[in-house]
BAKOLGU-82793 format. One record per residue (C-alpha): x, y, z. Coordinates in steps of 0.25 Angstrom, whole numbers, plus 5000, padded with zeros to 4 digits. Example, Ala and Ser with C-alpha at 12.3 -4.5 7.8 and 13.67 -1.06 7.14 Angstrom:
! BAKOLGU-82793
504949825031
505549965029
This chain:
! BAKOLGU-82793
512149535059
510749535056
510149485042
508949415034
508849285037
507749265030
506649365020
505349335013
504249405007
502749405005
501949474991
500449454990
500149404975
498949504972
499349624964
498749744959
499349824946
499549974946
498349994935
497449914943
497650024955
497650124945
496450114936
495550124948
496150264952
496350314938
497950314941
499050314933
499550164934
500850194925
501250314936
501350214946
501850104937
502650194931
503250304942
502850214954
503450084945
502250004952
501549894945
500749824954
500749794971
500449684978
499049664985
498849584998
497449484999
496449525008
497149395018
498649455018
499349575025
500549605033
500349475043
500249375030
501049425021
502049435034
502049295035
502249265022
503549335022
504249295033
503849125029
504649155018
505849225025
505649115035
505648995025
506849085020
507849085031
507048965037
507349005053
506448965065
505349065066
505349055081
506849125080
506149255076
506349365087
505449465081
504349495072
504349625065
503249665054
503349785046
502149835041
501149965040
499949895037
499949775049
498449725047
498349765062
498249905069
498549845083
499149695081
500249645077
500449585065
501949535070
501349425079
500649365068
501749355059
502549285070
501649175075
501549145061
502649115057
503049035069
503949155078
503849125093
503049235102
504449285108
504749365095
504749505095
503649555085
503349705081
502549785068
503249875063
502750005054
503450105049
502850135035
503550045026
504850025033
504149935044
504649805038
506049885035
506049905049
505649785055
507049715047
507649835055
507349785069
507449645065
508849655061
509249745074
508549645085
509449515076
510749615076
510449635093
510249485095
508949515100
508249415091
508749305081
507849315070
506849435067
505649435056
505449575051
504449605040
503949705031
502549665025
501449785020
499949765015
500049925011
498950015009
498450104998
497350214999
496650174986
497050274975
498250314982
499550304976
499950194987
498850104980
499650084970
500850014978
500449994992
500649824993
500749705000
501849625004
502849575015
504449535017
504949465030
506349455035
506949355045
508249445052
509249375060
510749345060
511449225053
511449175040
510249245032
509949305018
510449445021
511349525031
511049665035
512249735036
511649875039
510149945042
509850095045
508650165046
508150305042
507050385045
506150535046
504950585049
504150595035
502750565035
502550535019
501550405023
500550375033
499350295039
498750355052
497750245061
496550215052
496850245039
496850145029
497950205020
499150275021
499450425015
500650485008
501350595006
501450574991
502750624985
503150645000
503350505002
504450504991
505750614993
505550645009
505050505013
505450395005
506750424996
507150495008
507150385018
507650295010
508850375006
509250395019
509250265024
509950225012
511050325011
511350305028
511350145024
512450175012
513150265024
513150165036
513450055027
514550115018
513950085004
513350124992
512250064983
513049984976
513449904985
511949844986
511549734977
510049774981
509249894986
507949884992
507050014995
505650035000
504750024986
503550094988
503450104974
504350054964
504950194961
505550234975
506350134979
506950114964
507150284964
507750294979
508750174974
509250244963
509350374970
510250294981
511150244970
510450094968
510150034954
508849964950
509449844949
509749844963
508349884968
507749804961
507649674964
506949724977
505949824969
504549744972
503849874971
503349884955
502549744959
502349744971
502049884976
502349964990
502449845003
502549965013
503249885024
503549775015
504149835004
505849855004
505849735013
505049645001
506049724993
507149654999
506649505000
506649534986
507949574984
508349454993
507849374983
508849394974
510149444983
511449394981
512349344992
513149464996
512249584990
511849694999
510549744999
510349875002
508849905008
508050055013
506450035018
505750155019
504550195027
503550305028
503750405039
504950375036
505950305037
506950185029
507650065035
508950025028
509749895027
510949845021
510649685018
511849575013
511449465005
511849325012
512349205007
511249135012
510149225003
510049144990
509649004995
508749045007
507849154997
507549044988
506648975000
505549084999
504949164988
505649264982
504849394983
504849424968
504249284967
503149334977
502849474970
503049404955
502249304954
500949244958
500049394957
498749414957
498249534952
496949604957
496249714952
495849854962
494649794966
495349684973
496349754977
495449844984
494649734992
495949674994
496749795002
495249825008
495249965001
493549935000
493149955012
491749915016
490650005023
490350025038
């Protein structure tokens, strides 16, 4: 069956607290910190988006697993901000990390499940034998109108996964998908921002979603939450995915180790994908992991992981992600962070 062979991910050290965002717009940092649990985001340099922090991800999945880069049959990158409109940035991701031109390469979008989704095909073109090894990554520079609520947790950051058969780090014993019609986010041609529904996005879209996919995956797999070592859910704040665990019957101390968010902030396409290298990191042979994306417009992925033997000695060959979101920080005030993101925009 199809598995991770091999997982990495990327964090940009620049930060931005909650009171720095806050004091500008006369918010209320401790309702965000507070209700929101965020306490600062990642912030990407003016030289880094999807394509870098791409790369940086999937060295390390392959320093992890440590396979032939020419072996990789298809590219797929996740992502709803791809520096270009019309150009790939798949293509650049494979030539630099050495794939051959006979790989398959496609970007996906689909909200915030893009990188979910691109695991998804990956896993069903190893399980056909239609290629041997597949790179699927979720990676996000996200965007913030300045003053809106996203501003306070739209971030940057990337996780990569090698799929394929054979030994690897984790097995993937199940996978289903869910999905409606439920507009709660958007960004048409042109626009520099997305817009939201509000409170929409939260009963109708998100907890919705991501309910049913759970609840069909504890149906088509015959289990309950505990018999998961870990939970992963999408985190576009600190509270969701901590509240839809506990309302599917998981503890904290299960969803946890994969709870980036209150640091890190909302990485969109990268975000329950990052949440999983995370958990990875500190896995057990023989836990289960249970995992449910969720995207915008909407829809969730879910899948049903199995730790491997071969997990603990192959993680330790590339940083952990904690040690990427921990340490090393630089923090930069609003001004910065402005110039940055390219919020100031000059005259005609």
């Amino acid at each position: 069956m199809a598995g991770i062979i091999g997982y990495g991910a990327y964090v940009p050290r620049n930060r931005i607290k909650v009171e720095e965002i806050a004091k500008v717009w006369g918010a209320d940092a401790p309702s965000y910190k507070k209700g929101l649990m965020l306490r600062e985001k990642s912030v990407p340099s003016p030289d880094q988006d999807v394509i870098t922090m791409s790369v940086e991800a999937t060295r390390h999945a392959l320093t992890r697993c440590g396979i032939d880069p020419q072996k990789i049959g298809a590219v797929y990158i996740g992502s709803e901000s791809h520096p270009y409109a019309v150009k790939p940035s798949g293509t650049v991701v494979a030539e630099a990390i050495g794939a051959t031109p006979d790989c398959h390469c496609v970007d996906f979008e689909f909200a915030c499940k893009a990188g979910s989704e691109a695991m998804f095909v990956c896993m069903g073109l190893v399980d056909a034998g239609a290629i041997e090894y597949g790179l699927a990554i979720g990676a996000d520079t996200s965007q913030g109108a300045p003053g809106d609520a996203l501003e306070y947790s739209a971030a940057a950051g990337a996780a990569a996964y090698i799929i394929g058969k054979g030994d690897g780090v984790a097995k993937m014993l199940a996978t289903h998908s869910f999905m409606t019609d439920t507009p709660d986010f958007w960004r048409r041609e042109y626009m520099h921002y997305p817009r939201h529904a509000g409170r929409f996005t939260g009963e109708p879209a998100y907890f919705k979603h991501v309910m049913g996919c759970a609840n069909a995956m504890f149906e088509k797999t015959n289990s309950k939450p505990s018999d998961y070592a870990y939970a992963v859910f999408h985190q576009p704040n600190g509270k969701f995915p901590m509240r839809v665990g506990q309302m599917l019957g998981f503890t904290k101390e299960q969803i946890e180790p994969g709870w980036l968010a209150p640091t890190l902030g909302n990485t969109y396409s990268g975000s329950s994908p990052m949440g999983l290298t995370a958990t990875l990191d500190v896995a057990k042979p023989g836990d289960k992991i249970f995992m449910v994306s969720y995207g915008s417009g909407a829809g969730s992925d879910g899948f049903v992981f199995e730790v491997t033997d071969e997990l603990p000695k192959m993680r330790k060959k590339a940083p952990f992600t904690r040690t990427l979101l921990d340490e090393h920080k630089v923090y930069i005030d609003y001004g910065t962070y402005t110039k940055y993101r390219g919020k100031i925009r000059k005259g005609e």
